[in-house]
C-alpha positions in Angstrom: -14.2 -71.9 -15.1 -13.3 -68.8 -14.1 -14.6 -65.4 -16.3 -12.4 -63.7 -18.4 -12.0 -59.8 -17.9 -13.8 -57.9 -21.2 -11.7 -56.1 -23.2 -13.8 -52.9 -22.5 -13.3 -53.2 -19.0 -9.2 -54.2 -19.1 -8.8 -50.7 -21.1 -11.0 -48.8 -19.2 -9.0 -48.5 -16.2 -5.7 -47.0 -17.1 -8.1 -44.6 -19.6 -9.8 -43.7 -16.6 -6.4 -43.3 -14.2 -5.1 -41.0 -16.6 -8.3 -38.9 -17.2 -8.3 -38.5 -13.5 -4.4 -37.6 -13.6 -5.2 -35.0 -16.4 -7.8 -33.6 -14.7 -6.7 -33.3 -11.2 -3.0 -31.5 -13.0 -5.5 -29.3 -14.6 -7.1 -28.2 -11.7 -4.2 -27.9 -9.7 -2.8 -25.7 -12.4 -5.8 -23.2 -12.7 -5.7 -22.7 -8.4 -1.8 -22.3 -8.5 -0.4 -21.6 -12.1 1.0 -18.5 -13.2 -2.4 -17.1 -14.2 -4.8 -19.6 -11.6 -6.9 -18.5 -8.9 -4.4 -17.4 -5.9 -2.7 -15.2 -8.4 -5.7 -13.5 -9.8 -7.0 -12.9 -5.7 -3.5 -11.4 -4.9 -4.1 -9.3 -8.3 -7.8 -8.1 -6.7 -5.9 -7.1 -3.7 -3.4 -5.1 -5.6 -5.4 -3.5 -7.3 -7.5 -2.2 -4.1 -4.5 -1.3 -2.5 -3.1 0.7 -5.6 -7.2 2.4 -5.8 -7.2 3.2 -2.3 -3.4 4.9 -2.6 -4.5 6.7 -5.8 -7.3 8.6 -3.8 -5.3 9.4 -1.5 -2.4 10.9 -3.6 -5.8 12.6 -5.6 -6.5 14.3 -2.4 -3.1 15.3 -1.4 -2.9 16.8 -5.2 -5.7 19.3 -4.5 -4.6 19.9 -1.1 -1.4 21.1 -2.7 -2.8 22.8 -5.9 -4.9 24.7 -3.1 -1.4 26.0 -1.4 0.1 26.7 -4.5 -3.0 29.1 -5.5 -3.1 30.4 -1.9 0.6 31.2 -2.1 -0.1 33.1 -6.3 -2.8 35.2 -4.9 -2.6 35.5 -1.2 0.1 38.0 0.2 -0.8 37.1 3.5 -0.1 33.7 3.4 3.1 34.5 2.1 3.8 36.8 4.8 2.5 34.3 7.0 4.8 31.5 6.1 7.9 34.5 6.4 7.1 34.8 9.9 6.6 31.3 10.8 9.4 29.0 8.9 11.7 32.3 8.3 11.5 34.0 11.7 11.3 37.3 9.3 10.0 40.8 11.0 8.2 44.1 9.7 10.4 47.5 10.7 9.6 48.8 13.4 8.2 46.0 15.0 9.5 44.4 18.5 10.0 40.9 18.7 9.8 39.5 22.5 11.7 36.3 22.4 10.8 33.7 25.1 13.5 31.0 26.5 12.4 28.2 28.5 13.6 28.2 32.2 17.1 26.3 32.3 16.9 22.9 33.5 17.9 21.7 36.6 20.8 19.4 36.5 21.0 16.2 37.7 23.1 14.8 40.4 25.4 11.9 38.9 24.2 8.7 39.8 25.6 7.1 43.3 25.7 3.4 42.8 
């Protein structure tokens, strides 16, 4: 005679299919969802990204704050930059203005 599957055993199979089903979805969801494991090491990178960029905009802050102060209290950086970016003189002073020697020009191209 041949042995009649258990009732146990007849129920345990499709029980334990869809336990594996739910868990694998499950896992799959925490590596991929919206708040799983790629997302949250995308986040970490950010987040350097945004720390490293914050420093550096700290730095260029008191670089500038430094200018600013220079440019309150220092005439002579203020005369300085007159000079330089205006092209501004003093009376009386003589300015020597220096050209570069004019280019040669080229022959046209004989083809």
């Amino acid at each position: 005679m041949a042995a009649l599957p258990s009732p146990n055993r007849t129920l345990l199979g499709p029980r334990l299919r869809l336990a594996a089903i739910l868990l694998l979805a499950l896992v799959v969801a925490s590596v991929i969802g919206n708040r799983g494991l790629v997302r949250l090491y995308r986040m970490h990178q950010t987040k350097a990204a945004l720390e490293r960029e914050n420093v550096q905009l700290t730095t260029n802050n008191a670089a500038l704050a430094e200018e600013v102060r220079a440019l309150r209290t220092d005439p002579g950086r203020v005369e300085a930059i007159a000079r330089e970016e205006l092209g501004l003189v003093k009376p009386g002073e003589l300015v020597y203005e220096f050209r570069g020697a004019p280019r040669p020009s080229r022959p046209p191209d004989a083809r």
